[in-house]
PDB file of N, CA, C and O in Angstrom:
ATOM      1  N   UNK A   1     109.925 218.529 126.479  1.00  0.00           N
ATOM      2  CA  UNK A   1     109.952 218.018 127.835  1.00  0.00           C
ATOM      3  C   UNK A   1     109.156 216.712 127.949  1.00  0.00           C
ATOM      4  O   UNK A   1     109.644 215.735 128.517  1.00  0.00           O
ATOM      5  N   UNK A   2     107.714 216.696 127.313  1.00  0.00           N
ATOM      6  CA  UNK A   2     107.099 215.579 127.404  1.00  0.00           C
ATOM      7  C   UNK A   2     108.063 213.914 126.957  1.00  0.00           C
ATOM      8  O   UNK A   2     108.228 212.842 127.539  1.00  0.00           O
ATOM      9  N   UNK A   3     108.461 214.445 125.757  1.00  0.00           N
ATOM     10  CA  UNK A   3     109.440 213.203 125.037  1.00  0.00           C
ATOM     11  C   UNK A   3     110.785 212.925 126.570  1.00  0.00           C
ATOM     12  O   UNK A   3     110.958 211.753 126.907  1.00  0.00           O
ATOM     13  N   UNK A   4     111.182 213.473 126.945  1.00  0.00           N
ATOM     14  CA  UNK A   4     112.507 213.468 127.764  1.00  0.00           C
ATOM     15  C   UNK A   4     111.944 212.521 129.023  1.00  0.00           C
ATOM     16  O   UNK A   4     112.587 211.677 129.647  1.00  0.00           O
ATOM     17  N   UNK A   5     110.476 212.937 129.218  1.00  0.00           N
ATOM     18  CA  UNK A   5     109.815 212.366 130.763  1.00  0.00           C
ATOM     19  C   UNK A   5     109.611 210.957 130.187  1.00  0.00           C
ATOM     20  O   UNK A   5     109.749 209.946 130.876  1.00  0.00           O
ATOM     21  N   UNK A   6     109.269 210.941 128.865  1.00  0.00           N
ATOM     22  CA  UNK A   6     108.357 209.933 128.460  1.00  0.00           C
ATOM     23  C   UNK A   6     109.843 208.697 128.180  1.00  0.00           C
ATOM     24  O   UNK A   6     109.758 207.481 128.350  1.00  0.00           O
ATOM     25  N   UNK A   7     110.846 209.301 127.819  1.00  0.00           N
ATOM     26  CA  UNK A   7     112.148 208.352 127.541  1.00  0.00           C
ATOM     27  C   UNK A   7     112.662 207.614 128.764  1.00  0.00           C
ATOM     28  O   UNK A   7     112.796 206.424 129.046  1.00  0.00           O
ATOM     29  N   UNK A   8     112.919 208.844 129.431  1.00  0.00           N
ATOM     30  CA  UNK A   8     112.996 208.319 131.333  1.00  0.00           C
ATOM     31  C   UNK A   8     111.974 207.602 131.686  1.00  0.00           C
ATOM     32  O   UNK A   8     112.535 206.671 132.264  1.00  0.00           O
ATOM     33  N   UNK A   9     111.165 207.451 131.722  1.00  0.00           N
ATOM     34  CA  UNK A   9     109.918 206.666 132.459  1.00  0.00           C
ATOM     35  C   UNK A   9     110.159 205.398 131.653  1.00  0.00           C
ATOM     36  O   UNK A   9     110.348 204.340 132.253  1.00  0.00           O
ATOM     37  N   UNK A  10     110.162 205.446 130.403  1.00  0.00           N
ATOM     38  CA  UNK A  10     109.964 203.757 129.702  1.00  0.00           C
ATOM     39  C   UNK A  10     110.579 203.090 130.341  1.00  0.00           C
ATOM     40  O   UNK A  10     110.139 202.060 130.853  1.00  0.00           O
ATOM     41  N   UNK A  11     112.679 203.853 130.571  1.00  0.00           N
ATOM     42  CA  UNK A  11     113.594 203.191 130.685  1.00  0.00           C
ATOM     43  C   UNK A  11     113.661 202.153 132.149  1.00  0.00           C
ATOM     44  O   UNK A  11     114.233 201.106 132.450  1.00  0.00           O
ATOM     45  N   UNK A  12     112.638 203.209 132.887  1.00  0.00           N
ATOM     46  CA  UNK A  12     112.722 202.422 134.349  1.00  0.00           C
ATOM     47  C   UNK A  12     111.387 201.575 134.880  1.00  0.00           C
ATOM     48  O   UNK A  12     111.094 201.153 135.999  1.00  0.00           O
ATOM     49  N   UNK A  13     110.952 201.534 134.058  1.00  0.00           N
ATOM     50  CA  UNK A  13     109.470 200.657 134.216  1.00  0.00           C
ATOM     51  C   UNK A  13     109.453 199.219 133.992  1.00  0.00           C
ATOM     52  O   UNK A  13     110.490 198.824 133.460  1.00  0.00           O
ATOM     53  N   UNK A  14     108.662 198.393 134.215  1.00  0.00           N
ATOM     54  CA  UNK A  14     108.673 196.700 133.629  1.00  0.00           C
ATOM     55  C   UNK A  14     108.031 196.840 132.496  1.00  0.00           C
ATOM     56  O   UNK A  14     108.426 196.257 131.486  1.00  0.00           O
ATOM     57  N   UNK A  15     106.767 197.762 132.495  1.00  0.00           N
ATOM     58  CA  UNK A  15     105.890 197.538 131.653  1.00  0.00           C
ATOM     59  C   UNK A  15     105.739 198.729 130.976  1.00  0.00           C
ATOM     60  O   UNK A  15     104.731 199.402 131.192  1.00  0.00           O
ATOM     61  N   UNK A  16     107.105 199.331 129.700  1.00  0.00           N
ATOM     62  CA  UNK A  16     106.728 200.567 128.993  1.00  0.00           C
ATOM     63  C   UNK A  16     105.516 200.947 128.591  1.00  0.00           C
ATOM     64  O   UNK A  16     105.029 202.066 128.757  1.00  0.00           O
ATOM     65  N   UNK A  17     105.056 200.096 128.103  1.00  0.00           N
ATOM     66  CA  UNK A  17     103.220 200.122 126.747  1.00  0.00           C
ATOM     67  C   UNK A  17     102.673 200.634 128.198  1.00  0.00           C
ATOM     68  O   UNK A  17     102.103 201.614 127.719  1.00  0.00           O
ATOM     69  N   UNK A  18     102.403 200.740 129.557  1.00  0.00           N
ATOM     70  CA  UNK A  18     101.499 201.304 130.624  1.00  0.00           C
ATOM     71  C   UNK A  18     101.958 202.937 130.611  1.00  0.00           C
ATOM     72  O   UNK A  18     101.103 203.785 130.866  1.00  0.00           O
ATOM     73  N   UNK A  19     103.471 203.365 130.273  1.00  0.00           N
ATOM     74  CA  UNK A  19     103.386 205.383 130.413  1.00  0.00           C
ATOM     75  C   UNK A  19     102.556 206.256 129.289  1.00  0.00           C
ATOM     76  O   UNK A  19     102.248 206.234 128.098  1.00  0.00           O
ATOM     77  N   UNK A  20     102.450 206.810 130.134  1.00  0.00           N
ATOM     78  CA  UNK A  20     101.404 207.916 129.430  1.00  0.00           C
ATOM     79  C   UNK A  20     101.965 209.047 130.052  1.00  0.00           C
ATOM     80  O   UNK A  20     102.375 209.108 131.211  1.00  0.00           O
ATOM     81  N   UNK A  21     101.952 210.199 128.959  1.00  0.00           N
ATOM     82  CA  UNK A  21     102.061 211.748 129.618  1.00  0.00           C
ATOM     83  C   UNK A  21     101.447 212.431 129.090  1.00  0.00           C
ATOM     84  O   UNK A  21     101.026 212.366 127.935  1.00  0.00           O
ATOM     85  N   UNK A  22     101.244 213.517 130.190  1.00  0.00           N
ATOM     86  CA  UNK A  22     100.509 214.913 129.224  1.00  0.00           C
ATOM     87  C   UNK A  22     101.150 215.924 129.813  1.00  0.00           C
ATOM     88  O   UNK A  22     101.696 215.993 130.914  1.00  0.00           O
ATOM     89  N   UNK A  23     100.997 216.850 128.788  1.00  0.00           N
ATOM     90  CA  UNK A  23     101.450 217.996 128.668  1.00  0.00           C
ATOM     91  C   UNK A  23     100.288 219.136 129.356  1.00  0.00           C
ATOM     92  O   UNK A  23      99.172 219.053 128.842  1.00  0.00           O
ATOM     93  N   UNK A  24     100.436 220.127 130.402  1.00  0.00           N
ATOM     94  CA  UNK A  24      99.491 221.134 130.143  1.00  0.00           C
ATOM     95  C   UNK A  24     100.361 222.127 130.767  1.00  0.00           C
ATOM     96  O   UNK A  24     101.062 222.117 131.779  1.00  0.00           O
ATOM     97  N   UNK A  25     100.008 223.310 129.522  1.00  0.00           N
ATOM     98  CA  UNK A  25     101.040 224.256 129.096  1.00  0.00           C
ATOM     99  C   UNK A  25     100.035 225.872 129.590  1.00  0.00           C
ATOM    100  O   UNK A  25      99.050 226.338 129.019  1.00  0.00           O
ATOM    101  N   UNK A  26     100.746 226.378 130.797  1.00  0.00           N
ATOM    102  CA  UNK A  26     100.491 227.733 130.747  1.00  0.00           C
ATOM    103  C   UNK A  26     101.278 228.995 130.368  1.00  0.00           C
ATOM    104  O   UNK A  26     102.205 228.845 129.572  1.00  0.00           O
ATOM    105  N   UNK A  27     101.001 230.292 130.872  1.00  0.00           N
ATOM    106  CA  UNK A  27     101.725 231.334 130.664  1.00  0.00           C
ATOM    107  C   UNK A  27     102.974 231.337 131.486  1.00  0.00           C
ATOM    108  O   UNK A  27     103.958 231.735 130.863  1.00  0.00           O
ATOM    109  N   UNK A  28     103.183 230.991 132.737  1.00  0.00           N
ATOM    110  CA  UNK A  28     103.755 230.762 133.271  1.00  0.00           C
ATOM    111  C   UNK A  28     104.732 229.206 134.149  1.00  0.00           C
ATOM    112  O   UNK A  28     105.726 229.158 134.874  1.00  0.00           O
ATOM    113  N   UNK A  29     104.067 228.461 133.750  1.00  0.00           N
ATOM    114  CA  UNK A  29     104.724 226.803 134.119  1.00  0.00           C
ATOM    115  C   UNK A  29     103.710 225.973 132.955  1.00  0.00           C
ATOM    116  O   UNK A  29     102.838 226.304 132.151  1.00  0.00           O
ATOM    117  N   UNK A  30     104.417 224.637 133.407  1.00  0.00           N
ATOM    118  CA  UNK A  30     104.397 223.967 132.198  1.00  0.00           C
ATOM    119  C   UNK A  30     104.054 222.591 133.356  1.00  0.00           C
ATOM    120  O   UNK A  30     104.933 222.396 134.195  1.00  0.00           O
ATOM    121  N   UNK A  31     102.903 221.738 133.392  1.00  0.00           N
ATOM    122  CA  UNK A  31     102.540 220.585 134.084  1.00  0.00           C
ATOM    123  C   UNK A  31     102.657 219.485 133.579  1.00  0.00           C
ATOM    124  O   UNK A  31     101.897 219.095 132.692  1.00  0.00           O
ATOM    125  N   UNK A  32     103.878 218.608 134.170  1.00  0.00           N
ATOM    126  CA  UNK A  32     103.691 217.565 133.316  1.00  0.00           C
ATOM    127  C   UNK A  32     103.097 216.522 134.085  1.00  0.00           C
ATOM    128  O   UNK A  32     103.284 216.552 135.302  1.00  0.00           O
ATOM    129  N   UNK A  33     102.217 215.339 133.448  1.00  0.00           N
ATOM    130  CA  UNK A  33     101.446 214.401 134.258  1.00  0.00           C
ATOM    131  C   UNK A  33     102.124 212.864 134.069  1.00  0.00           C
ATOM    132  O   UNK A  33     102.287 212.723 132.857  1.00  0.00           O
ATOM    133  N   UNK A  34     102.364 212.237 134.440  1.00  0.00           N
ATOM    134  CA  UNK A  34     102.743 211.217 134.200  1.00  0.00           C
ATOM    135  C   UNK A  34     101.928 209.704 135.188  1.00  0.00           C
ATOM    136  O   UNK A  34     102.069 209.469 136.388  1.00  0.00           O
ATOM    137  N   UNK A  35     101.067 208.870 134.117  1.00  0.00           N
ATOM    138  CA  UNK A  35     100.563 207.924 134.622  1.00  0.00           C
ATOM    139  C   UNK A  35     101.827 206.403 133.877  1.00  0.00           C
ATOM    140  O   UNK A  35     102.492 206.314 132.844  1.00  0.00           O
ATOM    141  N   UNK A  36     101.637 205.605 134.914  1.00  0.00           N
ATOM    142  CA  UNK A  36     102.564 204.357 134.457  1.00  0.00           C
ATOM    143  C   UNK A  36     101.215 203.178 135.509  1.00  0.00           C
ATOM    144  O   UNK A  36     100.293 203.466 136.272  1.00  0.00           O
ATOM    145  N   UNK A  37     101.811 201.780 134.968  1.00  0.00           N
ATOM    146  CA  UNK A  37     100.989 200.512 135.723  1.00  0.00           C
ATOM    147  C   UNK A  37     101.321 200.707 137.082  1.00  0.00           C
ATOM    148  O   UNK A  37     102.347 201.319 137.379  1.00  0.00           O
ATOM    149  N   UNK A  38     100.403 200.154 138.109  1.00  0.00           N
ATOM    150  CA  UNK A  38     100.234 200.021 139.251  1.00  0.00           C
ATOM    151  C   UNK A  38     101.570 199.304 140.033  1.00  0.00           C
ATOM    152  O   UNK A  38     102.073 199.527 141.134  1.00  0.00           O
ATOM    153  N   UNK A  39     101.816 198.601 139.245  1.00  0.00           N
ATOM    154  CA  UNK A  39     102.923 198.147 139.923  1.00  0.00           C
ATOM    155  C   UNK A  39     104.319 198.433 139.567  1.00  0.00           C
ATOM    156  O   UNK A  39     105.063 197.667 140.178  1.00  0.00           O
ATOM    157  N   UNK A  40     104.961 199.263 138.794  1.00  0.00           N
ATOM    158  CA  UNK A  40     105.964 200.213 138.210  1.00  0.00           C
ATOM    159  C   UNK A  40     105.997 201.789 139.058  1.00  0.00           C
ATOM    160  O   UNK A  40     106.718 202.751 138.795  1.00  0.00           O
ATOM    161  N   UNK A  41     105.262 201.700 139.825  1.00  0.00           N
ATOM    162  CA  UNK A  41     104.922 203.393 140.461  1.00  0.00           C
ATOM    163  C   UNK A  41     105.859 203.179 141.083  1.00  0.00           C
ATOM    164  O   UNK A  41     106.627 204.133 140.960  1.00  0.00           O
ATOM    165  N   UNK A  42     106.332 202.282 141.840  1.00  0.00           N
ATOM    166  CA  UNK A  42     107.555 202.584 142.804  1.00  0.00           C
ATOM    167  C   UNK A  42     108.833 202.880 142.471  1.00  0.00           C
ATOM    168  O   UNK A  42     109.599 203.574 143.140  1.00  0.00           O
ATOM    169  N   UNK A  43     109.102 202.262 141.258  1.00  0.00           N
ATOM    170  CA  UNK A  43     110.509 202.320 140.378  1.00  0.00           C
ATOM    171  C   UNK A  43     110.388 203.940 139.699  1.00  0.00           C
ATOM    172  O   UNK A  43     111.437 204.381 139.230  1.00  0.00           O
ATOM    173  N   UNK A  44     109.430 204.632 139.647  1.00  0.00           N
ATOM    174  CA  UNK A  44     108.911 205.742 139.244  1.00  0.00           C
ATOM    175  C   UNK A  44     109.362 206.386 140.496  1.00  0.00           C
ATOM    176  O   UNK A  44     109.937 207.448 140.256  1.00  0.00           O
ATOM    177  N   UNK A  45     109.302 206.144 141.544  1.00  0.00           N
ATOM    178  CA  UNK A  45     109.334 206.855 142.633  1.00  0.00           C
ATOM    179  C   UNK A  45     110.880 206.985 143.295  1.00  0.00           C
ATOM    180  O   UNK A  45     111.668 207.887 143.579  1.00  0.00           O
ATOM    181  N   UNK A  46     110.807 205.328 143.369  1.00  0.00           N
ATOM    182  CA  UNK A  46     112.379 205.135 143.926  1.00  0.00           C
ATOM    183  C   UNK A  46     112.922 204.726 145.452  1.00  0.00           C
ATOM    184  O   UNK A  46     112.157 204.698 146.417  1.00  0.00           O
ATOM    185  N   UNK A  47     113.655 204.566 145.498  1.00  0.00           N
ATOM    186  CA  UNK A  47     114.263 204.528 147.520  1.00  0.00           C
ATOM    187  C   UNK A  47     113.911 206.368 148.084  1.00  0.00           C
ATOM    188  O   UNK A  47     114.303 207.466 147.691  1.00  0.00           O
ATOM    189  N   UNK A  48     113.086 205.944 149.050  1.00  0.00           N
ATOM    190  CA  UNK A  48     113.235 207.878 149.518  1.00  0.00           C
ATOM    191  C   UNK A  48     113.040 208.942 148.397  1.00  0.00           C
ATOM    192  O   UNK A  48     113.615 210.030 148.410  1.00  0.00           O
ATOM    193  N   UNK A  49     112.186 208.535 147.435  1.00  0.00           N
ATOM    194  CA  UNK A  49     111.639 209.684 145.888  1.00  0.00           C
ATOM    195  C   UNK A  49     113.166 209.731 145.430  1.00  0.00           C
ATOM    196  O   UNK A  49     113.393 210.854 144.980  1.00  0.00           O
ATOM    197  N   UNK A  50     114.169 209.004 145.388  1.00  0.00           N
ATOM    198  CA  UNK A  50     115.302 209.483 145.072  1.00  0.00           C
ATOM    199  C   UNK A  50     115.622 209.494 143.021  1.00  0.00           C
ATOM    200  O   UNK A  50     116.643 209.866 142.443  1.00  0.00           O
ATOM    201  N   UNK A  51     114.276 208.923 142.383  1.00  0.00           N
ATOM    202  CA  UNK A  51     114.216 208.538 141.558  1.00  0.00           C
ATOM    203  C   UNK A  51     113.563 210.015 140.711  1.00  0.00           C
ATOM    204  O   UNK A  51     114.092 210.654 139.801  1.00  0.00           O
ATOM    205  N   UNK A  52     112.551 210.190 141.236  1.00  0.00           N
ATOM    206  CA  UNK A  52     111.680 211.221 140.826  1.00  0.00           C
ATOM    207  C   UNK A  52     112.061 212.476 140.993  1.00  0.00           C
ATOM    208  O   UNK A  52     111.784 213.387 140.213  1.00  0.00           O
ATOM    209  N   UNK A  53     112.966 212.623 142.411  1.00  0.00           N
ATOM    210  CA  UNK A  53     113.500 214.108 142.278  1.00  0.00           C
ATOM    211  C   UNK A  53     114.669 213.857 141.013  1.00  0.00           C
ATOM    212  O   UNK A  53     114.584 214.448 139.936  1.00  0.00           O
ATOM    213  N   UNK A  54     115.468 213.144 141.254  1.00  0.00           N
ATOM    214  CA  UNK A  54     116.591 213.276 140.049  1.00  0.00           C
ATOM    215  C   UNK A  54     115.319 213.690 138.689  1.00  0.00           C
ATOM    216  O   UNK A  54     115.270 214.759 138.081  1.00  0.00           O
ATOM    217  N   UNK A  55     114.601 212.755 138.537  1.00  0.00           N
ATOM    218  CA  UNK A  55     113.894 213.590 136.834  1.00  0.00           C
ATOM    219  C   UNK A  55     113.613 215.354 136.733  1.00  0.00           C
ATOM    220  O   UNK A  55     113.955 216.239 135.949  1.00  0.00           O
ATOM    221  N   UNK A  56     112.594 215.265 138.307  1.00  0.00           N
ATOM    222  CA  UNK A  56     112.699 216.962 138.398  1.00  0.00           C
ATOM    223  C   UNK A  56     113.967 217.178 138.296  1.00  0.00           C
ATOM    224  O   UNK A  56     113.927 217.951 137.339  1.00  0.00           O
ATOM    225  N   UNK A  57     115.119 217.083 138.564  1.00  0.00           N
ATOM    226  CA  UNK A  57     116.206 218.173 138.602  1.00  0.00           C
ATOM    227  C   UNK A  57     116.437 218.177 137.118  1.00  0.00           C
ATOM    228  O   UNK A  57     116.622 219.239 136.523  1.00  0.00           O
ATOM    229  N   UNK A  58     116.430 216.956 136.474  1.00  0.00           N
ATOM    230  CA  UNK A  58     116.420 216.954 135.354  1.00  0.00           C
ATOM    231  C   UNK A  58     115.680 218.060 134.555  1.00  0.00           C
ATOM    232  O   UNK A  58     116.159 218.817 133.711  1.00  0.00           O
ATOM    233  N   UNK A  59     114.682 217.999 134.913  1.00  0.00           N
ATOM    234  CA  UNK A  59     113.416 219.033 134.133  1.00  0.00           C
ATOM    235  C   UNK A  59     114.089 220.558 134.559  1.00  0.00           C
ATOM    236  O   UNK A  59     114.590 221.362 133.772  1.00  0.00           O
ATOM    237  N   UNK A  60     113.976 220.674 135.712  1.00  0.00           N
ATOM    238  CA  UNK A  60     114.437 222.191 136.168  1.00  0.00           C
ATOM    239  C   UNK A  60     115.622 222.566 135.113  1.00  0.00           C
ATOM    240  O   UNK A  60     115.565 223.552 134.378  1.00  0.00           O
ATOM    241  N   UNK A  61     116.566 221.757 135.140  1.00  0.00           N
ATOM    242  CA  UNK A  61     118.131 221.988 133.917  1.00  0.00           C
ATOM    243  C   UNK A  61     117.721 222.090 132.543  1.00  0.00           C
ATOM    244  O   UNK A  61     118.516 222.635 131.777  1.00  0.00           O
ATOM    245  N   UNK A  62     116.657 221.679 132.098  1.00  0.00           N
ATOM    246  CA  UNK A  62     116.420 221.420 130.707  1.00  0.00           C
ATOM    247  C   UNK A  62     115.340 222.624 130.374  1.00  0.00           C
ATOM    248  O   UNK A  62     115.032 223.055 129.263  1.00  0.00           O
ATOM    249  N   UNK A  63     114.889 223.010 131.587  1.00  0.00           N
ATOM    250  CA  UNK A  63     113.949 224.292 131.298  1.00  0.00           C
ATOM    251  C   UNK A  63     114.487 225.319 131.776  1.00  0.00           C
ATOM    252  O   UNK A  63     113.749 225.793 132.640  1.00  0.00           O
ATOM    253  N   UNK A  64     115.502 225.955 131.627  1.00  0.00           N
ATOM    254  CA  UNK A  64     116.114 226.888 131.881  1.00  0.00           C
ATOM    255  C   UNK A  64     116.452 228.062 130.978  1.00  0.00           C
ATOM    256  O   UNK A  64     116.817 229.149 131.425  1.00  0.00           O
ATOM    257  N   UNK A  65     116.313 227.792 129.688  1.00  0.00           N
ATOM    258  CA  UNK A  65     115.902 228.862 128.479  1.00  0.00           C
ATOM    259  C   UNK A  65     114.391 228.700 128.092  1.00  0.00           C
ATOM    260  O   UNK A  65     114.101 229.163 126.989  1.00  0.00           O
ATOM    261  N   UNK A  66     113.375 228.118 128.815  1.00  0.00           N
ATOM    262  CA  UNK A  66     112.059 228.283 128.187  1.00  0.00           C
ATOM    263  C   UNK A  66     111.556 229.118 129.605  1.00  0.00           C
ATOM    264  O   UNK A  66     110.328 229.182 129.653  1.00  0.00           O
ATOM    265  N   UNK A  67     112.141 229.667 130.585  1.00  0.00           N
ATOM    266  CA  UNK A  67     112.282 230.429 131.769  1.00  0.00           C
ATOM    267  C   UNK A  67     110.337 230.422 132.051  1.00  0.00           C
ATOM    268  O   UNK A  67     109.607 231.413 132.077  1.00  0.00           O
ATOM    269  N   UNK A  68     109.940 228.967 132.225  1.00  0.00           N
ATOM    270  CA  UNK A  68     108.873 228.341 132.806  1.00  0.00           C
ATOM    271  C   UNK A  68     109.211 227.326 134.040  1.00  0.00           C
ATOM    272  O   UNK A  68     110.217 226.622 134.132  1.00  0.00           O
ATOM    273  N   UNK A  69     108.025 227.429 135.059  1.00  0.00           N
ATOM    274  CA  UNK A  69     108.348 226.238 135.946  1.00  0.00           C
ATOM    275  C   UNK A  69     107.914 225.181 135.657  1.00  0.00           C
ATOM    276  O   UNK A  69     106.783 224.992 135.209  1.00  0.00           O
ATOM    277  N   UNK A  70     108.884 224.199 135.907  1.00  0.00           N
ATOM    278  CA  UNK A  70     108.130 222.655 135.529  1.00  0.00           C
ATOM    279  C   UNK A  70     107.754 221.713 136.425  1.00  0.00           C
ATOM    280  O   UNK A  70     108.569 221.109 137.123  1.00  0.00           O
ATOM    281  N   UNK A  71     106.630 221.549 136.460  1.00  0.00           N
ATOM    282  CA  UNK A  71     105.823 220.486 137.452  1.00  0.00           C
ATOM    283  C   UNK A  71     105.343 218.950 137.119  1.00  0.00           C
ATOM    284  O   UNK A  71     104.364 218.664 136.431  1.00  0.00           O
ATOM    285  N   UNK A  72     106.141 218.121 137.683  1.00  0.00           N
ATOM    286  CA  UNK A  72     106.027 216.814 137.772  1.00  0.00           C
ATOM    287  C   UNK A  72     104.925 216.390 138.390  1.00  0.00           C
ATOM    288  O   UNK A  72     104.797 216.927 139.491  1.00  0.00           O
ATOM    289  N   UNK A  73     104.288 215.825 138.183  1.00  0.00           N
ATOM    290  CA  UNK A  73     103.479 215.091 138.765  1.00  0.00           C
ATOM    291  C   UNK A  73     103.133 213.769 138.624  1.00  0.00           C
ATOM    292  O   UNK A  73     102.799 213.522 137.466  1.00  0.00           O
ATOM    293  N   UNK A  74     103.070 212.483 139.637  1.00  0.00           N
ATOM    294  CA  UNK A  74     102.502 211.200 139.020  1.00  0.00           C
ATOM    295  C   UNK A  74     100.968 210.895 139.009  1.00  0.00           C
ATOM    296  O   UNK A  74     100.189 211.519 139.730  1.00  0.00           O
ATOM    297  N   UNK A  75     100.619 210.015 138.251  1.00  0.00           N
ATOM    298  CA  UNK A  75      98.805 210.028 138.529  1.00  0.00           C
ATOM    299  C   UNK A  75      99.382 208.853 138.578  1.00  0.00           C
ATOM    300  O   UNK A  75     100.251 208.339 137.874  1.00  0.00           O
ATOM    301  N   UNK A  76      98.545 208.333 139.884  1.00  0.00           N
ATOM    302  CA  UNK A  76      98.072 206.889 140.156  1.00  0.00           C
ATOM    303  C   UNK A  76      97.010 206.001 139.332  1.00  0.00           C
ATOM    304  O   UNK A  76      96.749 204.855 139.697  1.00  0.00           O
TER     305      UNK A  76
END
């Protein structure tokens, strides 16, 4: 999951070398963190989050045999 967030994020950023992710992995969900440059957060975000929910839906589809929840999150 980390690699998939981390592919998506480069693709829509100005400045790839600024994403960073982490992984933190429980018994039950799986947190992913995602920091990018200050000024790329919006393209991260999108018109109306329309950017960021599409990745969650993404995540939700792709975690569907590891039957964990997956949590997006951006760090500023």
């Amino acid at each position: 999951m980390k690699q998939l967030v981390e592919a998506i994020a480069k693709a829509l950023v100005d400045i790839p070398e600024e994403v960073s992710v982490y992984e933190i992995e429980s018994q039950q969900s799986v947190v992913i963190e995602l920091s990018v440059a200050k000024q790329d957060l919006g393209k991260i975000i999108g018109r109306k989050g329309q950017n960021v929910q599409a990745v969650r839906t993404i995540l939700n589809a792709a975690s569907g045999k590891s039957k964990k929840r997956i949590i997006l999150e951006l760090i500023e």
